[in-house]
C-alpha positions, 0 to 999 in steps of 0.5 A: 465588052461591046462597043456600045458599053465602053462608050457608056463608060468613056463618057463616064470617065469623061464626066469624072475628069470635068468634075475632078478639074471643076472641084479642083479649079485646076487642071488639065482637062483637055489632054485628059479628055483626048485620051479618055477612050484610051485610058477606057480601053486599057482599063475595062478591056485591055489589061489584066487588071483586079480592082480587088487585087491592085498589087497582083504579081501578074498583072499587066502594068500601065504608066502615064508618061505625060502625068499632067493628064492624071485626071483622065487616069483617075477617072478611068482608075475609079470608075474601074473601081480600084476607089471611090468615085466621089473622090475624084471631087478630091482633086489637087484638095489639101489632104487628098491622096489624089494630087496634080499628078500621079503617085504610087501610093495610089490603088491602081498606079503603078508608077509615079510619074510627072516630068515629062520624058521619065515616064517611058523609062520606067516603063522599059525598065518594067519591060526588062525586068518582066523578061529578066524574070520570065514573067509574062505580063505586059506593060503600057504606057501613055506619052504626050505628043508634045512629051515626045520632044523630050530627048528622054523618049528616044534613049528609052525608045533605042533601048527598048527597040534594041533590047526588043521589048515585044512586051511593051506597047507605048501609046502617043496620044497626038491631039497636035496640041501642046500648051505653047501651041501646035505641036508643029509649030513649037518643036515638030516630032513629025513624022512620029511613026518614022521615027518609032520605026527607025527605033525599031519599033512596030508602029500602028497608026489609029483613030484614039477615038475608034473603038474597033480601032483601038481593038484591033491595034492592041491585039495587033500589038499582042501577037506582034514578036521581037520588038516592041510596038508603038501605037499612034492614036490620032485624037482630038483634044478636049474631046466630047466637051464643045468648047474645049475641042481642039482648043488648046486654051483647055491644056492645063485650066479649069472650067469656072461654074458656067463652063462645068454647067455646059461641059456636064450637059455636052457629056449629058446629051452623049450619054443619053444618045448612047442610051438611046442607041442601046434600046434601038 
């Protein structure tokens, strides 16, 4: 898939997760949004993954670590077309099956997840289990940058550099904002990469809004052997909406009627920028 596609769907993706916090009037759209393009790659490009056949035995595994920002997965999760769409309207509704947070009862999701620090764990257990069993597929999974702070990260993190995952490719998603502020400011995981690598971890640092990027560090993270990898995506959050952009007031609300109206036409321009792009 070219660059030019995969934008197209990240800002649909983006699109979707403004709609699901909206409808829900509840939310966190800015942690979603700075992830969308690593939620998109994963999906349409990266992982060995059937819609058709979400329980598929050799399929590549992803957990969301930091599970608040289950709108973005959901988003991606749809547009994929493991469901609906229009469900994403659902969000956080009575009855919905999708809820603030990710659940396993959910096509597509392979973990629940929601307190912050767990979501590592299960994924290196995965991991194990994959090399216990001799299977040979591949788990991801997403942390906040703030999450990491959770000493829950670094005894899964040791585990999984000693035992030596190659198998496992974590992804922090550093926007620098936590909902108390930045993430400097409120209990420093800086320098991220050193710490992953005392871990011993291989660490790629990334532009998370890079397709090219993006491309060329997971593939990095394929051919890389004998330990697992850590990619560093440097992002922006509440990217693609105006006034949600590194503001980190957009953690965890929703945008009443008029912020959607200008958040939908913020993501509006974009598509039709990268429609015009398509026919140049």
């Amino acid at each position: 898939m070219n660059n030019l596609e995969l934008q197209k769907h990240a800002n649909d993706v983006r699109k979707g997760i403004v709609t699901a916090v909206h409808s829900a009037k509840a939310g966190h759209p800015g942690g979603s949004l700075s992830a969308a393009d690593i939620f998109t790659y994963l999906y349409f490009e990266e992982m060995n993954i059937d819609p058709k056949n979400p329980d598929k035995e050799d399929r590549d595994r992803f957990v969301l670590s930091k599970g608040h920002t289950a709108p973005g997965l959901y988003s991606a999760l749809a547009y994929r077309g493991f469901f609906p769409v229009e469900d994403l309207k659902t969000l956080r509704h009575l009855g919905s099956y999708l809820q603030g947070h990710p659940c396993i009862h959910i096509p597509g999701v392979d973990m629940s997840s929601g307190s912050l620090g767990q979501g590592i764990s299960a994924a290196v257990g995965m991991a194990l289990g994959a090399k216990l069993g001799q299977k040979d597929f591949r788990v991801y999974t997403l942390l906040g940058d703030g999450e990491i702070e959770e000493g829950q990260v670094w005894e899964a993190a040791m585990f999984a550099g000693f035992r030596k995952l190659d198998n496992l490719c974590v992804i922090v998603d550093n926007n620098n904002l936590q909902i108390d502020g930045p993430i400097d400011q409120v209990c420093s995981p800086y320098p991220i990469d050193k710490k992953f690598e005392a871990f011993n971890f291989h660490v790629i640092n990334v532009d998370a809004h890079d397709f090219d990027a993006l491309r060329a560090a997971f593939q990095e993270a394929r051919e890389t052997k004998g330990m697992p990898t850590c990619i560093v995506a440097h992002s922006l959050k509440g990217k693609g909406v105006s006034f949600m952009e590194n503001s980190v007031d957009w953690h965890g609300k929703a945008p009443n009627d008029e912020e959607y109206a200008v958040a939908m036409a913020d993501l509006e321009k974009i598509g039709a920028e990268l429609e015009k792009a398509g026919e140049a």
